[in-house]
C-alpha positions in Angstrom: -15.9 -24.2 -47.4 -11.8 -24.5 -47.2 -10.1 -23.6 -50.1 -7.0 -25.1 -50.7 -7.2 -24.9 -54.4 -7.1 -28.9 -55.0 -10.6 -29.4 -56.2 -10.7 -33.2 -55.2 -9.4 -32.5 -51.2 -11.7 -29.6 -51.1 -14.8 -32.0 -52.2 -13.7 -34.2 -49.1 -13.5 -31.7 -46.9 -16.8 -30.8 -48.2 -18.0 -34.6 -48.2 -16.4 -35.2 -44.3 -18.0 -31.7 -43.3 -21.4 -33.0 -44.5 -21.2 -36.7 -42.9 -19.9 -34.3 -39.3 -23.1 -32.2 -39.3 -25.7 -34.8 -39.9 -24.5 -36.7 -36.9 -23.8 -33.8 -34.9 -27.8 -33.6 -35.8 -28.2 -37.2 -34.9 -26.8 -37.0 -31.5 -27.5 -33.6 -30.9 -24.0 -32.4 -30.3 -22.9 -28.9 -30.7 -19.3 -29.6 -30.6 -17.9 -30.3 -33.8 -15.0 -32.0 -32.4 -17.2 -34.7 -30.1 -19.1 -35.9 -33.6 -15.8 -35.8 -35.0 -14.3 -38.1 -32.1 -17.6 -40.4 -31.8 -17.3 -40.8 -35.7 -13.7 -41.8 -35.1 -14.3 -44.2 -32.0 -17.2 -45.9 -33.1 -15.4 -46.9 -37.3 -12.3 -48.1 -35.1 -14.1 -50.5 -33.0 -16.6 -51.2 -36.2 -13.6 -52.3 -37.9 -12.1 -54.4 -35.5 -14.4 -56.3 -36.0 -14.6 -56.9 -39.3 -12.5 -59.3 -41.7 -9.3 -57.5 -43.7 -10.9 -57.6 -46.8 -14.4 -56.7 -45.5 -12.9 -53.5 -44.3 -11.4 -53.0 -47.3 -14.6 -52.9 -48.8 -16.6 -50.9 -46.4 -13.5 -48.1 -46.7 -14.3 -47.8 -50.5 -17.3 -46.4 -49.8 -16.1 -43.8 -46.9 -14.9 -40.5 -47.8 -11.7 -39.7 -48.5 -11.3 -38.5 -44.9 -12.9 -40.7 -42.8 -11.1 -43.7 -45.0 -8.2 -42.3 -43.9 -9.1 -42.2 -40.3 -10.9 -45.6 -40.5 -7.6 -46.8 -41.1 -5.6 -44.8 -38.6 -3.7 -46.9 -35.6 -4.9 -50.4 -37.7 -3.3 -53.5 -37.2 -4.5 -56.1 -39.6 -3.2 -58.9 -38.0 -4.8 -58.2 -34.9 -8.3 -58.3 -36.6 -11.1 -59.6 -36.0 -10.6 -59.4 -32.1 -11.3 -62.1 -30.4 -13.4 -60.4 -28.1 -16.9 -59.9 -29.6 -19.4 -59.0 -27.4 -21.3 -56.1 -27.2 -20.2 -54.7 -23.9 -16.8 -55.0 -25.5 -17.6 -52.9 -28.5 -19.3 -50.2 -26.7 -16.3 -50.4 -23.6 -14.1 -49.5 -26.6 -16.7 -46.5 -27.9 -16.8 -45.6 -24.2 -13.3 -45.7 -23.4 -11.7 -44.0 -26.4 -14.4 -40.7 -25.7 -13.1 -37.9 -24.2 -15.4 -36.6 -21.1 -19.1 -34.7 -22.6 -19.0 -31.3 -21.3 -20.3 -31.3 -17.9 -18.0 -34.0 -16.8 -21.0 -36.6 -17.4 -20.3 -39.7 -20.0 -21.6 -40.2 -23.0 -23.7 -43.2 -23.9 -21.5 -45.1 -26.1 -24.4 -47.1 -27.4 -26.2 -44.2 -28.2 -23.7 -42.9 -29.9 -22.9 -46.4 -32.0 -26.5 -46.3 -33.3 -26.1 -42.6 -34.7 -23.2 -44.1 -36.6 -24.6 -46.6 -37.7 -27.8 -45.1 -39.0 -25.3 -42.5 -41.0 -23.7 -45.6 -42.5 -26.5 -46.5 -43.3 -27.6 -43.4 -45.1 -24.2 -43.3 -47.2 -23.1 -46.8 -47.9 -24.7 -49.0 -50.5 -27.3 -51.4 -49.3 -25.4 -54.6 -49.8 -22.5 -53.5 -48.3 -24.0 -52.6 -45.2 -25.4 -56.5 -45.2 -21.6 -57.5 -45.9 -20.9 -55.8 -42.8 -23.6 -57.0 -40.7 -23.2 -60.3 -42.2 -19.7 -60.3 -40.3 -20.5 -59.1 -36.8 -21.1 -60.7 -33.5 -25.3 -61.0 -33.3 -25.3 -58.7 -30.2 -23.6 -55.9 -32.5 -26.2 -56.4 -35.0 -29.1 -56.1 -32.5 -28.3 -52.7 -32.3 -27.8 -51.9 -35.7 -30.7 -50.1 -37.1 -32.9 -51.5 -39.9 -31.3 -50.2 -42.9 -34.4 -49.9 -44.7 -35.6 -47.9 -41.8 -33.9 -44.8 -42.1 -33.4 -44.8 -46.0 -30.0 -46.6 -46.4 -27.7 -45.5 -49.4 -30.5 -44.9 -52.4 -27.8 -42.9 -54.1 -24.8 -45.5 -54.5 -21.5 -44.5 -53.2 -20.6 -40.8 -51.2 
């Protein structure tokens, strides 16, 4: 664990370094940085689709870190996009992925689902229905069950 002798960015480093391992387990990566980016790519074009204040409310419950990033490059008056199909979202996940090693893609809706089923393990029940609530019905399709994979028991992160 970093040290930096600030007990609350230590616990998100802690918290971030926790949410980067389980989907590095999810999607089987063994690149730290790749979960990293796929965490990255897939809350930016989650959020894009998403109403200003719905985003507000799924950041709450985001750690410190990944807030931060969540909110990285945003422009709120370019949200929701207009755009919102599901080849769209997952162009975006595709698009903003640096090349797996080997020079072969990744599948971006593979790697949508693995975030989706860590959201869904971390974030409170009803807010993940808020968020589904607000996205396109091909999005949603692909969006595990919440239920299925043990969604947020334990309240916020």
């Amino acid at each position: 664990m970093t040290d930096t002798g600030l007990h609350n960015l230590d616990a998100a480093l802690q918290t971030f370094n926790v949410w980067l391992r389980e989907l590095d387990d999810k999607l089987y990566f063994e690149n730290r940085k790749q979960s990293f980016k796929a965490l990255k790519v897939t809350l930016h074009a989650l959020r894009d689709q998403l109403t200003i204040n719905q985003s507000a409310h799924l950041s709450a419950q985001l750690p410190m870190i990944a807030r931060g990033i969540y909110f990285e490059g945003w422009v709120p008056a370019r949200v929701p996009v207009k755009e919102r199909h599901l080849d769209q979202f997952l162009a975006h996940i595709r698009d903003n992925f640096d090349q797996a090693p080997g020079g072969s893609r990744v599948d971006p809706r593979r790697i949508a689902i693995a975030v989706f089923e860590l959201l869904n393990q971390h974030i409170t029940p009803g807010e993940i229905e808020d968020v589904l609530g607000e996205l396109p019905e091909e999005v949603r399709r692909i969006w595990p069950s919440p239920t299925a994979n043990g969604s947020a028991q334990r309240g916020r992160p």
